[in-house]
C-alpha positions as CSV (number, residue, x, y, z in Angstrom):
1,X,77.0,-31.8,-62.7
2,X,75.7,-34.2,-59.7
3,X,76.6,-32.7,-56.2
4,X,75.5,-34.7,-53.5
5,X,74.4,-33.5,-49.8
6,X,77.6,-33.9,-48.0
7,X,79.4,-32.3,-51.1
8,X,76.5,-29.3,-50.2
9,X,77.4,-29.3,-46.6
10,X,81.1,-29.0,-46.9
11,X,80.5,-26.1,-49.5
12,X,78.5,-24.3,-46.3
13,X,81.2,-24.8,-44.0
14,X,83.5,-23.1,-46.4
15,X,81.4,-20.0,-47.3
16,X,80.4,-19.8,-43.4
17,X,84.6,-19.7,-42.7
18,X,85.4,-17.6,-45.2
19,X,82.7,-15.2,-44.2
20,X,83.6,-15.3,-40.2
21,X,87.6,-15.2,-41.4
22,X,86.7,-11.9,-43.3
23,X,85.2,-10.5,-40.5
24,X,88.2,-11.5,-38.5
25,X,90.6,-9.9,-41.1
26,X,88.7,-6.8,-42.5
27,X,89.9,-3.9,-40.8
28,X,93.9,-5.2,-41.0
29,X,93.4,-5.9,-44.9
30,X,91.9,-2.8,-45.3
31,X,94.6,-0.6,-43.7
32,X,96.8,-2.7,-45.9
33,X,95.9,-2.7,-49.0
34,X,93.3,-0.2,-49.4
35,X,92.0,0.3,-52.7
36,X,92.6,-3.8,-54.2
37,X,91.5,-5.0,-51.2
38,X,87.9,-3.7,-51.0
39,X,87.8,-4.1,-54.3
40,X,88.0,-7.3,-54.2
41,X,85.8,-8.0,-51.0
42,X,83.1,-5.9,-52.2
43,X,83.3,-7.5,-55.4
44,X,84.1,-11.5,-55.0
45,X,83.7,-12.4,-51.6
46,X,80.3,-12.4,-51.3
47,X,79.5,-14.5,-54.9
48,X,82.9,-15.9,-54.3
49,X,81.6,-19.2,-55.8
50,X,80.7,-17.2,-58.8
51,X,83.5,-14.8,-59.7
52,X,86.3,-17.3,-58.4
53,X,85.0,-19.6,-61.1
54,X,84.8,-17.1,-64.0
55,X,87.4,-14.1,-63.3
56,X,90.8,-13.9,-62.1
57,X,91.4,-12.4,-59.0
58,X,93.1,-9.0,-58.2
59,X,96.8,-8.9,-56.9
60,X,95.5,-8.9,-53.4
61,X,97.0,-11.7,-51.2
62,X,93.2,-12.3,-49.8
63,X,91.7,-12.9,-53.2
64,X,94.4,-14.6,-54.3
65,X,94.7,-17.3,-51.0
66,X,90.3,-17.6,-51.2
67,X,90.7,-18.2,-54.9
68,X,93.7,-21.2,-54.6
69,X,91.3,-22.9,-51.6
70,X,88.0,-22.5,-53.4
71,X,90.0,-24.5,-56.6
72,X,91.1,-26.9,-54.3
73,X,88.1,-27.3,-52.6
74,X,86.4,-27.7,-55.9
75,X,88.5,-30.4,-57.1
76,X,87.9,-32.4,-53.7
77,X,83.8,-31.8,-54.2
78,X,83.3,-32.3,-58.0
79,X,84.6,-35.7,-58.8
């Protein structure tokens, strides 16, 4: 499927937010919830394009929130 340049850009802002907002968020998620939540950083956030795509995310409220704006985002971008 077509994606144009400003569909591209928008994409980059997203990943660049959701990478500073991790940063941001890290070391409270983590003294939260432990074991789901570094699973699921480790394991999505990085290919989050990918895996938010292709898997369903764990019961953490971070995958969970990432993987509901990455669908809408997707609906806005792909049409």
């Amino acid at each position: 499927m077509f994606i144009d340049q400003s569909c591209l850009f928008k994409i980059g802002v997203y990943l660049q937010v959701i990478v500073i907002v991790s940063y941001v968020y890290l070391p409270v998620m983590i003294i939260q919830e432990w074991g789901l939540f570094t699973y699921c950083f480790y394991s999505r956030s990085v290919f989050i394009y990918q895996s938010c795509l292709f898997t369903t995310c764990c019961d953490s409220v971070w995958c969970l929130i990432t993987y509901q704006c990455f669908f809408l985002f997707n609906l806005l971008c792909m049409n």
